[in-house]
N, C-alpha and C positions, 0 to 999 in steps of 0.2 A: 780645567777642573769643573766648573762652571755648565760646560759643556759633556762632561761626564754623567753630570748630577741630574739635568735636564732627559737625557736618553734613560737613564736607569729610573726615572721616576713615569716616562710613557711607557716604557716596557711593563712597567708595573699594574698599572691601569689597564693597557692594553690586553694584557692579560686576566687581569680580573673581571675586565668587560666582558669576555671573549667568555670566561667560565659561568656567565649569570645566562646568556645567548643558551647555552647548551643545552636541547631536550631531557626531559630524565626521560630513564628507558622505560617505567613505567606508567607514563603519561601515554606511547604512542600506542600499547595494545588494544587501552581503551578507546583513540581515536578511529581505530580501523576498524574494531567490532561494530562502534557507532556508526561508520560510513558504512559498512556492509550493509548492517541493518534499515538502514534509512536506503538503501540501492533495493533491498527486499521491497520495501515498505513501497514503495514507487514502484516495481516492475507486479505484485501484486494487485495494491489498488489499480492498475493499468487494467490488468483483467480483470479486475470486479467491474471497474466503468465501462469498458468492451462488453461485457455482458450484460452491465444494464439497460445498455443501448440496443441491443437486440432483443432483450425480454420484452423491453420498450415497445419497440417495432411488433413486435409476432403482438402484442394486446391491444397496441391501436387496428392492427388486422383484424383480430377479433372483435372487435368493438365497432367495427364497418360491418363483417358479417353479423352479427345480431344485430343489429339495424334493421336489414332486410328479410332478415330470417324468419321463420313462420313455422309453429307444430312442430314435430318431435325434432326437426335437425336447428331448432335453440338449445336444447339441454347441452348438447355435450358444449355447443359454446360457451356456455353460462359457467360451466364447471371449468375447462379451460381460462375463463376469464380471469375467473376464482381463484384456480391455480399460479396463472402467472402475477395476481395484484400479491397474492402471499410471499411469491418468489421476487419481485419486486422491494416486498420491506426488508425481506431478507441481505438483499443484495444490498439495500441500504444500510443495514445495521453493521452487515461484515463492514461494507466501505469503513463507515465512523469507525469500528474498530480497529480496523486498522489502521486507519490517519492517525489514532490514538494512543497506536499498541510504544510501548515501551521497551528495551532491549531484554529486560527480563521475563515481559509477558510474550513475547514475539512467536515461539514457540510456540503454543498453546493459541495463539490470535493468529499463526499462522495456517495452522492444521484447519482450524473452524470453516476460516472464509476459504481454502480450496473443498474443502466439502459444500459450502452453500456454492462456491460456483460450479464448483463439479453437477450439483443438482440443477440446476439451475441448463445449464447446459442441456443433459440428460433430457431434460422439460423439454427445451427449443426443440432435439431433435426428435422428441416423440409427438410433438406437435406438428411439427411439418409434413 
């Protein structure tokens, strides 16, 4: 009897352990929308820092050639220069925003920075 009472009383437990363990269903859509978005958020900023790193690069070139440069072939560097320091804060500001964006604003912080990078891009290759 003793021994009855002892099995019926873990069974009991064990299963109301077992019921506390159990996910709700609606806990995990939100976990996966969050992990998509934070898998966005990373393969994004990837690109925006990939392009900073080349806008980088093409303005310290420019920035060698205006050094040596002399008479009319400074201007278009000086304007190039111009251009990439603009494309520069740009690429910064998408970055912060998006390190910052939120699963609601993502959308909308999403669209921004592939247009600054898109432009940005555009830039490199009409520069080269």
């Amino acid at each position: 009897m003793k021994h009855i009472l002892i099995a019926t009383a873990l069974l009991i437990s064990a299963s109301q352990a077992n019921a506390q363990q159990t996910p709700s269903a609606t806990a995990q859509p939100a976990a996966v929308t969050q992990d998509a978005t934070k898998q966005e958020v990373r393969t994004m900023s990837g690109k925006l820092k990939e392009t900073y790193g080349m806008v980088s690069q093409q303005l310290a070139s420019v920035e060698k050639q205006l050094s040596v440069a002399t008479g009319a072939s400074r201007e278009p560097l000086e304007q190039a220069k111009a251009e990439l320091t603009t494309t520069l804060s740009s690429l910064e500001g998408s970055l912060t925003s998006v390190n910052k964006a939120t699963s609601a604003t993502w959308k909308d912080v999403s669209a921004k920075a592939e247009a600054v990078n898109d432009e940005a891009v555009a830039l490199l290759s009409r520069l080269k």
